[in-house]
N, C-alpha and C positions, 0 to 999 in steps of 0.2 A: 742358270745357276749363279754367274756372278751376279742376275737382278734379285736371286733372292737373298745373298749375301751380304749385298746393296740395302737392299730393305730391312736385313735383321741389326746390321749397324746401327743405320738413321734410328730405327725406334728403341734400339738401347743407349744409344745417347740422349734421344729425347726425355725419355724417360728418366734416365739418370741424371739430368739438367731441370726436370721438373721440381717447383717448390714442395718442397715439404710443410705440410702446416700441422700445428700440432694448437690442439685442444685443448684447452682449460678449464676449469667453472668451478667455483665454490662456493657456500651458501655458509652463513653463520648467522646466531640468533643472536647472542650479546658478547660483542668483543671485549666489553670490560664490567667483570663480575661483581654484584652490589658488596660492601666490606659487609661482612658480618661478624659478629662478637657477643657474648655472653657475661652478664654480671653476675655472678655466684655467689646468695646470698647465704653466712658461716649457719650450718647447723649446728644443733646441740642436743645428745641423747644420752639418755642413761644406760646403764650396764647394769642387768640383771643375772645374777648367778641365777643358773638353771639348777646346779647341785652346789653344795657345800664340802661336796667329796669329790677329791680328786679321780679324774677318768683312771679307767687303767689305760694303762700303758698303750697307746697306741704303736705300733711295730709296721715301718713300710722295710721290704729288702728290694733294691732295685738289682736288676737281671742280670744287669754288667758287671763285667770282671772290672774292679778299680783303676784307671788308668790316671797321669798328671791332668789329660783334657777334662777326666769326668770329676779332677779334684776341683774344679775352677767353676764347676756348676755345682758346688754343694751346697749356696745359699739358697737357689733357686729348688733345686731338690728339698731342704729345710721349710721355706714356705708351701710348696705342697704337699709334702706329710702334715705340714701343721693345719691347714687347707681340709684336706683329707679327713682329720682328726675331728675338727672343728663338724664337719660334714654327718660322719659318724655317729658325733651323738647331739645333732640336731643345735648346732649353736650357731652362731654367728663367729664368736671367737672364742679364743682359751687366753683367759686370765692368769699371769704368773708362769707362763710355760716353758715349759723346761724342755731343749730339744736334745738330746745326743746323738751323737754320730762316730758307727764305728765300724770298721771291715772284719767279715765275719768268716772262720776259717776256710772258705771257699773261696774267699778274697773279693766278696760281693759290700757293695752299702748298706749298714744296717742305719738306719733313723728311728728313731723310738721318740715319741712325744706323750707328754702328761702337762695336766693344769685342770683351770676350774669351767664346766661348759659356762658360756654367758651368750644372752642373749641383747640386742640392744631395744630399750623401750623409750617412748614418751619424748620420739624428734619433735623439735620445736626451733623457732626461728632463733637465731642468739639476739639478742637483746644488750641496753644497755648495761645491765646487770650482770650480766657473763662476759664483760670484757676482759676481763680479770684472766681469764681463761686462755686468752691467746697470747699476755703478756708474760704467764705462770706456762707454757706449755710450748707455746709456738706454731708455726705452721709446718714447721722440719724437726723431725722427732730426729733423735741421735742416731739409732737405726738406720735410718736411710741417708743420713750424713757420713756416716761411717761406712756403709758400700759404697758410696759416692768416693770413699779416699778424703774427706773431710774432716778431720778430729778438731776445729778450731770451730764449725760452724756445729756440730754435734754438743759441744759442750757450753754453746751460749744461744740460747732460744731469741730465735727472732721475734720484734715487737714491730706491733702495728697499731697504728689509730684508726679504726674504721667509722669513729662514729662523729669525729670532731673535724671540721674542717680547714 
């Protein structure tokens, strides 16, 4: 008994005194990714009214009860009834459109949108001749400076030279 006591010792020390080795290996294709980037040459298209009469009324009611967190999404709700609208009667977008928003006595969102359908035709490259265009209009319409928190950069159109170096 004590030899085999003897023996169960020695090979739990040994073994417990044995190295550990631990294994590794990795394989990679390209450590450092080529740059890649895009020059984005300015388009220009027209707007074609599809009607001359205004849509009716398009009407979204969303499901929710009005809360402060669903007052803070009502731009975003705004763009897709207007989205929605546009959808509807087959445009691209609504010219001059009119959106409202308002809680209806169940205490739901009511958005309601009207304007002109349009369609966009005849993109073409912008050219020397359509510079005018970004000088008179900008690349940041006042819209999206104004969600931004912007009222300084919304009311002065950015200008660029893209054709003179």
């Amino acid at each position: 008994m004590k030899r085999f006591l003897f023996f169960l010792i020695t090979v739990s020390v040994m073994t417990g005194c044995a190295e550990q080795r631990l294994i590794y290996r990795e394989s990679s294709g390209r450590n450092i990714e080529p740059a890649q980037s895009a020059v984005i040459t300015p388009l220009v298209a027209n707007l074609e009214l599809i009607s001359e009469n205004k849509i009716a009324p398009y009407v979204e009611i969303l499901p929710y009860a009005i809360t402060p967190e669903l007052i803070g999404n009502v731009n975003n709700f705004k763009k897709i009834a207007l989205l929605n609208a546009a959808k509807k009667y087959n445009a691209d977008t609504l010219v001059a459109a009119l959106i409202n928003v308002e809680t209806t006595d169940e205490g739901y969102l009511k958005i309601t949108v009207t304007g002109y359908p349009a369609k966009y035709t005849e993109f073409r490259t912008m050219t020397e001749k359509d510079i005018w265009l970004i000088s008179a209009y900008g690349t940041l319409s006042a819209s999206n400076a104004e969600d931004a928190g912007n009222t300084e950069q919304a009311q002065t159109p950015r200008r660029f030279n893209i054709f003179k170096q």
